[in-house]
C-alpha positions in Angstrom: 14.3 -38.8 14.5 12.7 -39.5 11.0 13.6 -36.9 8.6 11.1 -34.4 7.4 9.9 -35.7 3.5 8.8 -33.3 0.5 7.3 -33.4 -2.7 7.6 -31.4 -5.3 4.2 -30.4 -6.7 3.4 -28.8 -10.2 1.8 -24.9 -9.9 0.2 -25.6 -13.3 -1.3 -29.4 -13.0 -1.3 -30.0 -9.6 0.9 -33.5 -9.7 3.5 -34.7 -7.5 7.1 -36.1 -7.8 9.1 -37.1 -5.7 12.3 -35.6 -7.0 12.5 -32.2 -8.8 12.7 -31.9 -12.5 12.8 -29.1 -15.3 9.2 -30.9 -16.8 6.4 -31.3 -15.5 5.9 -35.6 -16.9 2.0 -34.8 -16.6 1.4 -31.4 -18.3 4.7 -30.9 -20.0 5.6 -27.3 -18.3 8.5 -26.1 -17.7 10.1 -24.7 -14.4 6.9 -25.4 -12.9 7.6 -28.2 -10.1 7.9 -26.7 -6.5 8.7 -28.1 -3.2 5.7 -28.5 -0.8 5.8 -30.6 2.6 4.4 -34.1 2.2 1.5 -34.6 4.5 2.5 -37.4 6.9 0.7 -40.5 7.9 -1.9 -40.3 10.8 -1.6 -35.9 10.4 -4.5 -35.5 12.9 -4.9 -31.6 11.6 -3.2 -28.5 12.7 -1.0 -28.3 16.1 -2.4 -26.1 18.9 -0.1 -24.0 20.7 0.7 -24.4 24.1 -1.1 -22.5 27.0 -3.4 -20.5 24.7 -6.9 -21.3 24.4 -8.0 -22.5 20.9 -11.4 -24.0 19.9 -12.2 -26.9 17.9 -14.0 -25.9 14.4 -17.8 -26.8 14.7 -20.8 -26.5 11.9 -23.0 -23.7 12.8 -25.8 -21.2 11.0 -24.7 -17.9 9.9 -27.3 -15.7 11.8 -26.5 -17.6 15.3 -22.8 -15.8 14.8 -22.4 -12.7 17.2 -21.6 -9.9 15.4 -19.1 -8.1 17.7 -16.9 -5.8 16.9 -13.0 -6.1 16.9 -11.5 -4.8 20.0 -8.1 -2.7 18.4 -4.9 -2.1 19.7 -3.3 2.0 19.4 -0.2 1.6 17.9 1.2 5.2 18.8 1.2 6.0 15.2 -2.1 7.9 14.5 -0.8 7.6 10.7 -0.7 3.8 10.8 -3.5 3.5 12.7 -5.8 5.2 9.9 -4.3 2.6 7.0 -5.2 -0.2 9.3 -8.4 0.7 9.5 -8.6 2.4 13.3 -5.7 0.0 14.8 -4.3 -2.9 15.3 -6.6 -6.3 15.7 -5.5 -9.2 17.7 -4.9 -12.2 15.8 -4.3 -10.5 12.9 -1.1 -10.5 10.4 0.0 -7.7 8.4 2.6 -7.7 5.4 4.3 -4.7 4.6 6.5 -4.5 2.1 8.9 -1.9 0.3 11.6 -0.4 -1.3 15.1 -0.9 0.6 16.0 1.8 3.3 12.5 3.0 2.8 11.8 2.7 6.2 9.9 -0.4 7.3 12.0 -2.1 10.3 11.6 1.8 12.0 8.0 2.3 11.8 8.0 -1.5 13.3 10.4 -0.5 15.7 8.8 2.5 16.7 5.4 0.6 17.0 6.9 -1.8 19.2 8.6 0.3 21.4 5.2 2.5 21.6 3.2 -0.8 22.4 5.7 -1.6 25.4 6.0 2.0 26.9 2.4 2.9 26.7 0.6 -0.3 26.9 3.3 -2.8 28.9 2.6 -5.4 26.0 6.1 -6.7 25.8 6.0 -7.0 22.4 8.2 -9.6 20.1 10.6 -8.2 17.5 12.5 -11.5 15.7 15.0 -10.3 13.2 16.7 -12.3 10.3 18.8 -9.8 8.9 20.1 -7.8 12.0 21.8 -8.6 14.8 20.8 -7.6 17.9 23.5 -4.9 18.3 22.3 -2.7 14.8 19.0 -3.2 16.5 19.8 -1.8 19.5 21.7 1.3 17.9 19.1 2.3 15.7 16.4 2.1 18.8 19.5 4.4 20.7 19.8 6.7 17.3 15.6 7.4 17.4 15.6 7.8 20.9 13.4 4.6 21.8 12.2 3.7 25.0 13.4 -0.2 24.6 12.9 -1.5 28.5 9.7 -3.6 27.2 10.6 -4.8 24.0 11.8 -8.2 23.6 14.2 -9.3 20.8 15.6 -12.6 19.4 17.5 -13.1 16.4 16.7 -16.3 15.0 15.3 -17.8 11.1 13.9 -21.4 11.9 10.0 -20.8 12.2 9.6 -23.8 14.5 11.7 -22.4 17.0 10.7 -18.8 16.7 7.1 -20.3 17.6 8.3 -22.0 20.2 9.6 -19.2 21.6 7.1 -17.6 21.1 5.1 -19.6 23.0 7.2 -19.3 26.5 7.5 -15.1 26.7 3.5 -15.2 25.4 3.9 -11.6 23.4 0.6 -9.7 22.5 2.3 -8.1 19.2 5.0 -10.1 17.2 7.5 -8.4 13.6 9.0 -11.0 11.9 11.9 -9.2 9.5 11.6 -10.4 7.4 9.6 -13.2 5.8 12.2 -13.8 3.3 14.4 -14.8 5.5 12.3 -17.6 7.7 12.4 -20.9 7.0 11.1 -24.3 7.7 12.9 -27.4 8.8 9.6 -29.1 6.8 11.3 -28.2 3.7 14.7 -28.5 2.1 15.1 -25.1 -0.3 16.7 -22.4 0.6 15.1 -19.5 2.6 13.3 -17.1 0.3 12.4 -19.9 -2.3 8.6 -20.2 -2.9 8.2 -23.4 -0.9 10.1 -21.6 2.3 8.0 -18.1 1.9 4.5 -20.1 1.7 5.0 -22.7 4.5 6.5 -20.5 6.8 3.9 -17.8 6.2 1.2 -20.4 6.6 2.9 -21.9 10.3 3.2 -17.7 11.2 -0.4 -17.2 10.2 -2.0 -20.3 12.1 0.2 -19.4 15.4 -2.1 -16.0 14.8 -5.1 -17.0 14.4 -5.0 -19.4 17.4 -3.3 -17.4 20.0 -4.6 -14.2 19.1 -1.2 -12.7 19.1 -0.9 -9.7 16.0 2.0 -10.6 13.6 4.1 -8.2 11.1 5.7 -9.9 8.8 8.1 -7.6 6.7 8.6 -8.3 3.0 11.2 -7.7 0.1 10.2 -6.8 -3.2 11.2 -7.2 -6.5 12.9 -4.7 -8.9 9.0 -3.8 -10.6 7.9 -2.8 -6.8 5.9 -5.8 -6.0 6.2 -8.2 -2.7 8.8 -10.8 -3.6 7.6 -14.4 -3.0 4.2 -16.2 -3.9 1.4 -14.3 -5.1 -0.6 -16.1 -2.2 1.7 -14.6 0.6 -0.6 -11.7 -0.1 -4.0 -13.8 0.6 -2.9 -15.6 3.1 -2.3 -12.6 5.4 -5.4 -9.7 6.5 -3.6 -6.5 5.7 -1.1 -5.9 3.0 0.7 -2.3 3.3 2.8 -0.9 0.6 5.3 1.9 1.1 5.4 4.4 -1.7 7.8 6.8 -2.8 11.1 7.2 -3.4 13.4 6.3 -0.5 15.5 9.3 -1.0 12.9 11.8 -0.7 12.0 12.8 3.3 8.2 11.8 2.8 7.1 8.1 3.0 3.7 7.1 2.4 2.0 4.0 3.1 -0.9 2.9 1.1 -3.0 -0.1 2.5 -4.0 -2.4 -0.9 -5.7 -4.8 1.1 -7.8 -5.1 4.9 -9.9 -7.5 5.9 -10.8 -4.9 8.8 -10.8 -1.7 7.0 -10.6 0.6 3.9 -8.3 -0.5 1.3 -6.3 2.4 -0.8 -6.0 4.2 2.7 -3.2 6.4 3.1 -0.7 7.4 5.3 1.8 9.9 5.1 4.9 10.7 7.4 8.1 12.6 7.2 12.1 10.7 7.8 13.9 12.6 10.4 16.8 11.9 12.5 14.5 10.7 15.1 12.6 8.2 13.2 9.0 8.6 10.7 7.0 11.4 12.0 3.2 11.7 11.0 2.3 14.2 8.8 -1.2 15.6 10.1 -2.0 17.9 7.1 -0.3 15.8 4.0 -2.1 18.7 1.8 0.0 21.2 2.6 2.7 19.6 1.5 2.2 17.9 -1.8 1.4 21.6 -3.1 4.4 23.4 -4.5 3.6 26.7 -3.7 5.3 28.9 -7.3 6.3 32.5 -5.8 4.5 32.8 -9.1 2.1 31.8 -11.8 3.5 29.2 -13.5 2.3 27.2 -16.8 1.5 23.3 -16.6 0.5 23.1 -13.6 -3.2 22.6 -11.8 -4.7 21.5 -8.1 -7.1 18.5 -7.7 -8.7 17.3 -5.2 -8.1 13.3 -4.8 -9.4 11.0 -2.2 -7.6 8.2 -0.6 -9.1 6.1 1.7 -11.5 8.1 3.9 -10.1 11.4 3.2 -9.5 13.9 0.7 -6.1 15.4 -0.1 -5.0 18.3 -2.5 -2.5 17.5 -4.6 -0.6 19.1 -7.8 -0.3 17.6 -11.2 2.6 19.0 -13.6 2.7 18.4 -17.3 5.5 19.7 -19.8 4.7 19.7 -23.1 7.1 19.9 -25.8 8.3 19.9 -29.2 9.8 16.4 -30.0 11.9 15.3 -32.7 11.9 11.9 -33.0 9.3 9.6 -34.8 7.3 8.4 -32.3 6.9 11.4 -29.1 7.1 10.3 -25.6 4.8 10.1 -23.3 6.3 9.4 -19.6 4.1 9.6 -16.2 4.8 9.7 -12.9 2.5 8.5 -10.2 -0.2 8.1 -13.3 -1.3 5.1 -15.5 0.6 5.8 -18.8 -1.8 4.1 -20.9 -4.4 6.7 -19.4 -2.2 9.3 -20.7 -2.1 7.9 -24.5 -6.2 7.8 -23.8 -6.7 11.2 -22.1 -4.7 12.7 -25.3 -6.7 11.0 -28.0 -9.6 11.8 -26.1 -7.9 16.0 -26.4 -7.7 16.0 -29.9 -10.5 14.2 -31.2 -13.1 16.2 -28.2 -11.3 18.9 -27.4 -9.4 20.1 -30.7 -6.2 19.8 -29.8 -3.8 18.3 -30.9 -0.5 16.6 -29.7 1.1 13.6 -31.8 4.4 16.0 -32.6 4.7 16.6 -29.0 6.5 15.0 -25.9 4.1 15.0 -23.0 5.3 14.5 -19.6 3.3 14.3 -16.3 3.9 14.4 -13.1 2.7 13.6 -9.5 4.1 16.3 -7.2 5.1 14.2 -3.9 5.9 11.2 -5.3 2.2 10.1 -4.5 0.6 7.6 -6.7 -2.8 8.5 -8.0 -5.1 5.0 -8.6 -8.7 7.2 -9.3 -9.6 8.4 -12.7 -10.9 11.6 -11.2 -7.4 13.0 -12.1 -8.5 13.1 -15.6 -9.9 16.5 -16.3 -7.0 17.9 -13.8 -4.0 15.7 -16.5 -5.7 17.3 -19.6 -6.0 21.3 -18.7 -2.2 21.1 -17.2 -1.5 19.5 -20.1 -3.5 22.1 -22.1 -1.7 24.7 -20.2 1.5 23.8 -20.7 1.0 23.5 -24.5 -0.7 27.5 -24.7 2.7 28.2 -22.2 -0.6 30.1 -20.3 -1.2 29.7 -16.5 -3.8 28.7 -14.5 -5.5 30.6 -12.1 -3.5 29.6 -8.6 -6.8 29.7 -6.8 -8.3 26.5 -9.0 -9.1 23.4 -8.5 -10.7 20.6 -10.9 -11.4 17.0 -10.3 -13.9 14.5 -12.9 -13.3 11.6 -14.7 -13.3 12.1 -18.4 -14.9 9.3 -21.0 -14.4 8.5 -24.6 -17.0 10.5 -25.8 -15.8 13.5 -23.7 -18.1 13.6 -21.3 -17.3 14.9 -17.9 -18.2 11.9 -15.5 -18.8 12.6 -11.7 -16.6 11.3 -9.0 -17.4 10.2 -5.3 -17.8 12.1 -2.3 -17.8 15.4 -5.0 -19.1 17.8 -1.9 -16.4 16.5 0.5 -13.8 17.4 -1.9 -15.3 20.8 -2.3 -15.2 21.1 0.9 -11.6 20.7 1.3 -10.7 22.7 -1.3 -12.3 25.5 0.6 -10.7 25.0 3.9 -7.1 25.1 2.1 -8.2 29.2 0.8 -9.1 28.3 -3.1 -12.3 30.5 -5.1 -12.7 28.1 -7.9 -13.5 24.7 -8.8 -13.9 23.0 -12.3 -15.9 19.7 -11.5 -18.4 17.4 -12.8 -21.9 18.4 -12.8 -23.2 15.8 -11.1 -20.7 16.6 -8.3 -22.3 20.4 -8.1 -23.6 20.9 -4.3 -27.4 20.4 -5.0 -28.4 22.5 -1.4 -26.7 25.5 -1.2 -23.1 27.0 -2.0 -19.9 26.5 0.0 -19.1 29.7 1.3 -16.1 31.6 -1.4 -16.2 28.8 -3.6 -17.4 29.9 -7.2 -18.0 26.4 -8.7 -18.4 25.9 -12.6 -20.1 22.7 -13.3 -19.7 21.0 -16.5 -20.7 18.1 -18.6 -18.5 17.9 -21.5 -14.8 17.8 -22.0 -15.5 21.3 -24.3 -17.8 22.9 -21.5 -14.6 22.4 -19.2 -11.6 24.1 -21.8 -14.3 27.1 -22.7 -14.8 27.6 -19.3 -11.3 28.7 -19.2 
């Protein structure tokens, strides 16, 4: 058999070499050239996959496309199937990626061996990493019904899709990406070349066979998927666990869907029996003092397509060095250097002596600005060592000028806030209910970042 020829293509330019080198000879960068598969002679276009039905691409007008909606597939996971978007979609791939030990072969594995015992799927799990002994004790350790999973150890992409092909599998984890590789290219597995060709073979045996693919991802030390930026636009869904892996909460936050909400959210709890959802993740990201404590505040966020209550901490002290810190945790940090500017120049107060930490009780990662107004009073709190009331909660985005801008879905949040037993609420006053109260809820509705410390 003729061997398999690359190239080695510049990210920057675009030209092609046939042997690698530090320099690019058209453009002049450096470190640039990467290995792609050369496109052989007479390449009539993709392969089709054997014994599954695939069409032929055709020209046709928009409106003449049926619009029907995408059948889904329960994974078991009521958690999982809200941060896909209602379930999971044939023919669809989904990267999820995180820390190490955080828990992403289990919630696979418990997936899978849901799929099998509930809906006889016979799903595919190919490991990389594993053999098929760990597998088989961690499946024994969560209690796992296994009889209908199928598993196969095994890196070469061509022969995990040949495979593949002969046990037909409705629902397929590949763990991980990083480890698959292509007999196309030369590199190592895990190199850029290896990540994107063998992502791009996975993705096409998807899309024409209608079989739903995991693919698990490593990350890098800064927490982002490992590999080519275009891993991530290649594939429909891209989940991120958050959190820190020795805590017992995970969280996974979807960043991307082609077939739902992005920034949904789903929390679950590690036990010795696997992830278990958490149904109320509320209750749980509130401390609950046994008494009236100073720096800290309720608000109201909203992730995805629901709101959640969480707590925001500051500590505010006297710092001796030149320039103070400022530290955050599950907040922008820049934010914070704004939001105290914003304090002192609208607000009177003043903080450029002082250390100012904040914190995210949960180890939940805020991405709204309607944590604003909540940041700055536990921050003001802190600083006047005085409490807040323990039945508050405040939510609204804060500008430059100190206005207090509204947020959306204001009323749903209210209404949260109510169910969970609190009396006030600080909020925008945009976000005020404009037909009627919500019963025991005295609301305070204010338009400047003044209105909102006087109202205190």
């Amino acid at each position: 058999m003729s061997k398999n020829k690359s190239l080695y293509a510049c990210t920057a330019c675009g030209a092609s070499f046939p042997k690698w080198a530090g320099q690019c000879a058209d453009c002049g960068e450096w470190n640039t050239l990467q290995e792609v598969p050369a496109e052989p002679s007479g390449n009539k276009g993709s392969p089709r996959f054997a014994g599954y039905a695939g069409t032929a691409a055709t020209v046709c007008a928009l409106d003449a496309v049926e619009a029907v909606e995408e059948s889904r597939i329960s994974t078991g996971l009521d958690e999982l199937d809200r941060v896909l978007g209602g379930g999971l979609v044939p023919g669809s791939v989904v990267l999820i990626g995180g820390d190490p030990g955080i828990g992403k072969s289990t919630v696979l594995l418990q997936t899978l061996c849901a799929l099998g015992a509930q809906q006889g799927l016979k799903p595919l799990y190919v490991t990389g990493e594993e053999s098929p002994q760990q597998v088989s004790l961690r499946a024994q350790r969560l209690g796992l019904e296994t009889a209908q999973v199928q598993l196969l150890t095994e890196t070469q992409v061509e022969r995990i899709l040949h495979l593949a092909q002969q046990v037909k599998p409705k629902v397929m984890v590949i763990d991980s990406i990083q480890t698959v590789h292509t007999e196309v290219l030369q590199s190592a597995p895990g190199s850029v070349g290896q990540v994107r060709e063998s992502a791009a073979q996975l993705v096409r045996f998807a899309k024409q066979t209608g079989v739903a693919v995991f693919l698990v991802g490593h990350v890098t030390k800064e927490g982002a998927l490992a590999g080519p930026r275009v891993l991530e636009h290649m594939v429909d869904t891209v989940l991120y666990f958050e959190g820190d892996s020795s805590s017992r909460y995970r969280v996974i936050r979807a960043v991307k869907n082609r077939f739902g909400a992005v920034n949904e959210l789903g929390v679950f709890a590690m036990t010795d029996k696997g992830l278990r959802e958490v149904k109320n993740p509320s209750a749980i990201f509130l401390s609950r003092h046994e008494e009236m404590v100073a720096g800290s505040v309720i608000m109201v966020t909203r992730e995805g397509s629901r709101p959640m209550l969480v707590e925001v901490q500051a500590l505010v002290d006297s710092s001796h060095m030149p320039n103070p810190r400022r530290v955050t945790l599950g907040l922008d940090q820049n934010r914070l250097a704004m939001l105290l500017a914003v304090l002192h120049r609208h607000g009177g107060v003043v903080t450029y002596d002082q250390d100012v930490f904040v914190n995210v009780v949960g180890g939940v990662r805020l991405q709204e600005t309607g944590a604003d107004l909540a940041v700055l009073l536990a921050i003001l709190s802190s600083l006047r060592n005085q409490p807040l009331p323990h039945d508050l909660v405040v939510f609204g985005e804060v500008g430059l000028a100190g206005e207090i801008r509204p947020v959306p879905n204001g009323v749903e949040r209210l209404h949260e806030a109510a169910k969970h037993g609190f009396k006030r609420a600080i909020v925008p006053k945009q976000n005020a209910p404009k037909e009627g109260a919500i019963a025991e809820l005295q609301i305070t509705a204010v338009a400047r970042l003044v209105d909102a410390l006087n109202s205190l």
